[in-house]
N, C-alpha and C positions, 0 to 999 in steps of 0.2 A: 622543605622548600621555603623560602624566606617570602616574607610579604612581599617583596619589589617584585621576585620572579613570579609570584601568585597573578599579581596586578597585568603584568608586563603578558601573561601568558589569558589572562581576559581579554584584554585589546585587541590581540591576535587574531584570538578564537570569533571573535567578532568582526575584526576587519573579513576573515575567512567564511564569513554567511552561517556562523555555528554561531546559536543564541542559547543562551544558557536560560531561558523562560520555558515552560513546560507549553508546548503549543494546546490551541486553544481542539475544543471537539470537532468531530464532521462538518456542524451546522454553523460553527465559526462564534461556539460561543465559550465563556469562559470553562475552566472542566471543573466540578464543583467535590471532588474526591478529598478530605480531609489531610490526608498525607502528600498530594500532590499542592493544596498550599499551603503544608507545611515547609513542604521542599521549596517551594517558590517565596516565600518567606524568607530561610535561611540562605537560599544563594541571593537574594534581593539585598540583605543587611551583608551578606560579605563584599558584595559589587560596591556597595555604599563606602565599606572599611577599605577597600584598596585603593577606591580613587575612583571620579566620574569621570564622562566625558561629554561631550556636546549630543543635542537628540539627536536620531539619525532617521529620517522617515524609512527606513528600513525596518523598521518597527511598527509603523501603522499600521492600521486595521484593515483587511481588506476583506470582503464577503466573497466568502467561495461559491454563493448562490448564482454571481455576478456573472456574465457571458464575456468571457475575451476573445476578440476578434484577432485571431491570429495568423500568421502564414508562416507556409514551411520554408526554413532560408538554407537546408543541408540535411545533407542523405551520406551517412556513413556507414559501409558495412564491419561490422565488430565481431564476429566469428568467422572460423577458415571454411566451415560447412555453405557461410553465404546463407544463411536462413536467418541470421540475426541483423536487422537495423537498426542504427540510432540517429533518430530522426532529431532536428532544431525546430522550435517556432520563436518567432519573434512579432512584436507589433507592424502593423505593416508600415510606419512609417517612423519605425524607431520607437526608444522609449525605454524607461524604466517600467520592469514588469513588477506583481507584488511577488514579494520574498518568501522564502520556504525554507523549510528546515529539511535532516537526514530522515526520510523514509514517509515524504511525502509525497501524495500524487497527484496527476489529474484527471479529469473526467472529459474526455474527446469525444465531440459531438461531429461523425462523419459527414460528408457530403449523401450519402444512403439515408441517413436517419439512425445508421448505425450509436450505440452509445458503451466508449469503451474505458477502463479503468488503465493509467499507466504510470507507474513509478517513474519519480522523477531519479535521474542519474546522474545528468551533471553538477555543474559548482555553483553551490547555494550564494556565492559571493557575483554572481554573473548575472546580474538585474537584466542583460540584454537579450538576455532569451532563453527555455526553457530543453533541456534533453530529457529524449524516453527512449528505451530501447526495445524493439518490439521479434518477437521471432515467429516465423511464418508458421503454419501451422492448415495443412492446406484441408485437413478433414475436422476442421474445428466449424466455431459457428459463421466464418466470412470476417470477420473485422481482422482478424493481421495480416490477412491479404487484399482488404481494402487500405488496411497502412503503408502495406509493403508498396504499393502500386502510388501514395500520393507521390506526386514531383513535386520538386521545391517552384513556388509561387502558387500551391496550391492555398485556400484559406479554410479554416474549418472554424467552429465553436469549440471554446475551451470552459470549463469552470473548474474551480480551483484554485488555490490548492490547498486541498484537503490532506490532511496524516490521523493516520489511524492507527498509525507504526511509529511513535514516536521514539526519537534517539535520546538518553538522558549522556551529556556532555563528559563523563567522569567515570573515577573506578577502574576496575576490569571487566574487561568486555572480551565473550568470545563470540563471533559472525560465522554464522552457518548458510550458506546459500546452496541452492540446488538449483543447477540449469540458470533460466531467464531468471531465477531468483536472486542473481548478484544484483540487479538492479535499483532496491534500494538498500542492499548489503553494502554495495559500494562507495555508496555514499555517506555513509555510516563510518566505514573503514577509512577515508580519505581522511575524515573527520579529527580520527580517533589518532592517527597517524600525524596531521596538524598539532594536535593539542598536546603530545607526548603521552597517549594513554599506553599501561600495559594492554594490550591488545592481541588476537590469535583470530585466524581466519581459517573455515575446513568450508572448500568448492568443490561439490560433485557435479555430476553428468554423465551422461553417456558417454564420452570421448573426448578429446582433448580439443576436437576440429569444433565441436558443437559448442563451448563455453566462449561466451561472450566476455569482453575485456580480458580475456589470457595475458597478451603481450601487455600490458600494460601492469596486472599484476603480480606477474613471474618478477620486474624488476623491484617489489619490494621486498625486505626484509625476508630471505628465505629461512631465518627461524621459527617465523611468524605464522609461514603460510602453510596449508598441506593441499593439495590439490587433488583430487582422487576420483577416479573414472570407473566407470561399471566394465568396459571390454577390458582394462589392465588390473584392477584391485579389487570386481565383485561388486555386490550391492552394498553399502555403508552398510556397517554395524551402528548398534547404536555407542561402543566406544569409539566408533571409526569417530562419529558424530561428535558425542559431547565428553572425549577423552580429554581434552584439553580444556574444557569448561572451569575458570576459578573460581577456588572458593569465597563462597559469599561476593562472587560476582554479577554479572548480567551475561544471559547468552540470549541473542537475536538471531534470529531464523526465518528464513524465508525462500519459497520454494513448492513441491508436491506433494499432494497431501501425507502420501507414506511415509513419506523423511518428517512431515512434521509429527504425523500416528507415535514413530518411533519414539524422537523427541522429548515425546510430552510422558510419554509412558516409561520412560529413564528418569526424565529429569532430576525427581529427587533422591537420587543416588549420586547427583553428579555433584552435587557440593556448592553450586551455583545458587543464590538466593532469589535471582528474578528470570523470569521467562518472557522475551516478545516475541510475537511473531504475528509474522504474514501467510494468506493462506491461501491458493490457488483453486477457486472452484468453490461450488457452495460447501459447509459444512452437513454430516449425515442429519437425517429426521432424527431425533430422541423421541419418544414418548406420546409420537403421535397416534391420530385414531384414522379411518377411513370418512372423507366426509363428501360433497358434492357439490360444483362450484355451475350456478346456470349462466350463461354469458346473453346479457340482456339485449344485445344489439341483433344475436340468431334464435334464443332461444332455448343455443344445446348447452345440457347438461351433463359436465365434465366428471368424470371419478377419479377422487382423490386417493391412492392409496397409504397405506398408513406409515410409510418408508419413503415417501414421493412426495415432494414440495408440491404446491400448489401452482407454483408458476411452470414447473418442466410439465404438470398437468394440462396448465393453457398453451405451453408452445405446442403440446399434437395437433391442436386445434386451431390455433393461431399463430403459425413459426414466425409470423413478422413484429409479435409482441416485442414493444421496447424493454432491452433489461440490460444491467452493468454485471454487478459484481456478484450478486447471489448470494449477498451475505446481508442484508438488511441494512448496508447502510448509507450508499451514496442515493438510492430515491430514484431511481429510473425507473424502476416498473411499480410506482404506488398507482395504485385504480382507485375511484369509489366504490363504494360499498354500497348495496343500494336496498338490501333486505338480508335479514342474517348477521350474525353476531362473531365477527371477528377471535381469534385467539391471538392477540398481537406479542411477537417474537425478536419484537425488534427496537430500539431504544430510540429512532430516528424522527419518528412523527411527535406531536406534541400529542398531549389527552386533548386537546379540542379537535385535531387534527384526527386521531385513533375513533373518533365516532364516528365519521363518514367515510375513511379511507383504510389503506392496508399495504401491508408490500408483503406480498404473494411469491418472494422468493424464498422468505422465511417464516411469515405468519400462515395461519392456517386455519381452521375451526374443529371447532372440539365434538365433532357428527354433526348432522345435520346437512343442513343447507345453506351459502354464501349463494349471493345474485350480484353479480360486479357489473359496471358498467363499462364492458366489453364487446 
């Protein structure tokens, strides 16, 4: 590839909402990983060798701490099952929103008090407003049938946007999504598809009716794609999965937890050098003990057991606890601490923040007794 089409194909990738900068962490600060800038180093000095161009406040900083005041402007159903939506927000009175990259999300603050995590989906190049794709789920905890139900002029609380799924712009890449996991697959793939990446996509689910964006992915590149349903093909193998993985590529994954179990327990046989992935639901306890959590505002003294996160502990107790993602890291269910010694499992809070506080979806204590301020 010649330098002009190197250049020519940066611009692009750019005009197209793809930044070739490694996004910044959760808490929206730089990510301080040695190889990651080193990486950002050498694509910084190649952007330099090709050619500039004017700033573009599409690069600004923006705090994902920050509350966007948004409203719903479009309700589109996106599977033939009709359990799948994909919802728009936009400022309410216009506007450029802050920019995001492939396999980032947001944190939706319902009119309930509800607090939900959701991949973004649409085109990272569309400052005008935001897509998520959401699928009912009617014996879950209530939030995708509080989504399902907003109508457009609805306004909710947004923060965001946060990636914890970053896409790296280059390479071979193979995208693995399972069910609503196309959702930051997709935008990955559109990406990848822009850019001229050698590229391979494997889509399961239950049925063909239940896979969200089908008609829109059937029209690309059917070398590319394989599409595979549990009632016609079984449950994925893990060649079903990572058959087509290249070597000394990246495969991205996203999806339930078994497809990911599988996954991760092939992967180095697949020839593939890196592994991302997204993960539905919290991850299992490792290595925990039993301990006991007293909730200060009643009294009662909850039992932790040694396989049982601390928060699924307080929802018996408390099912209207605030909580997102279950994984430690968007901060929706951190409490104080108010006696008792934390065993903090999560990278989210700061060490000044780790003395008085906790997030109880993944931290826990090592026996003993925690007293939250519950």
């Amino acid at each position: 590839m010649s330098v002009r089409s190197a250049a020519e194909r940066t611009r692009a990738a750019l005009r197209n909402g793809v930044r070739f900068e490694v996004p910044p962490d959760l808490r929206g600060r730089s990510r301080g990983d040695l190889a990651i800038r080193a990486a950002q180093a050498v694509v910084g000095r190649y952007v330099d060798l090709v050619g500039g161009w004017d700033y573009d406040d599409a690069f600004a900083v923006h705090d994902p701490n920050a509350d966007l005041h948004l409203v719903v402007t479009g309700r589109t159903v996106v599977a033939h099952d009709e359990n799948v939506v994909q919802l728009r927000f936009a400022a309410p009175a216009g506007g450029v929103l802050p920019s995001w990259n492939p396999g980032a999300h947001l944190d939706i603050h319902l009119p309930s008090g509800r607090r939900r995590q959701y991949s973004l989906c649409g085109d990272p190049a569309d400052r005008s407003g935001y897509s998520i794709a959401v699928r009912r789920i009617p014996d879950g905890g209530g939030g995708s049938i509080e989504m399902h139900g907003l109508a457009e002029g609805t306004q909710v609380v947004v923060r965001g946007p946060r990636n914890g799924f970053p896409f790296v712009p280059g390479g071979k890449a193979l995208f693995v999504a399972g069910g609503i996991g196309i959702t930051p697959i997709i935008a990955m793939t559109r990406a990848a598809r822009r850019l001229g990446m050698d590229w391979q996509l494997v889509y399961t689910g239950r049925s063909r009716d239940s896979l969200p964006f089908l008609d829109e992915i059937e029209t690309w590149e059917r070398d590319r794609v394989v599409i595979h349903t549990d009632d016609v093909d079984g449950l994925p193998t893990a060649e079903d999965l990572l058959g087509r993985a290249p070597r000394d590529g990246a495969v991205y994954c996203c999806g339930p937890v078994p497809m990911l179990d599988t996954i991760r327990a092939h992967f180095d046989a697949c020839g593939a050098r890196a592994l991302h992935f997204e993960r539905f639901g919290p991850p299992p306890v490792v290595g925990g003990v039993p301990f006991e959590i007293e909730l200060a505002s009643t009294g009662t003294v909850v039992q932790v057991p040694a396989d049982e996160s601390a928060l699924a502990a307080i929802r018996r107790e408390v099912p209207e606890v605030a909580y997102s993602c279950q994984q430690g890291f968007c901060g929706t269910c951190r409490v104080r601490v108010l006696a008792g010694e934390p065993e903090h499992r999560e990278r989210r809070l700061t060490p000044d923040e780790q003395r008085t506080e906790m997030l109880p979806c993944v931290s826990r204590c090592d026996g003993g007794r925690l007293v939250l301020d519950l």
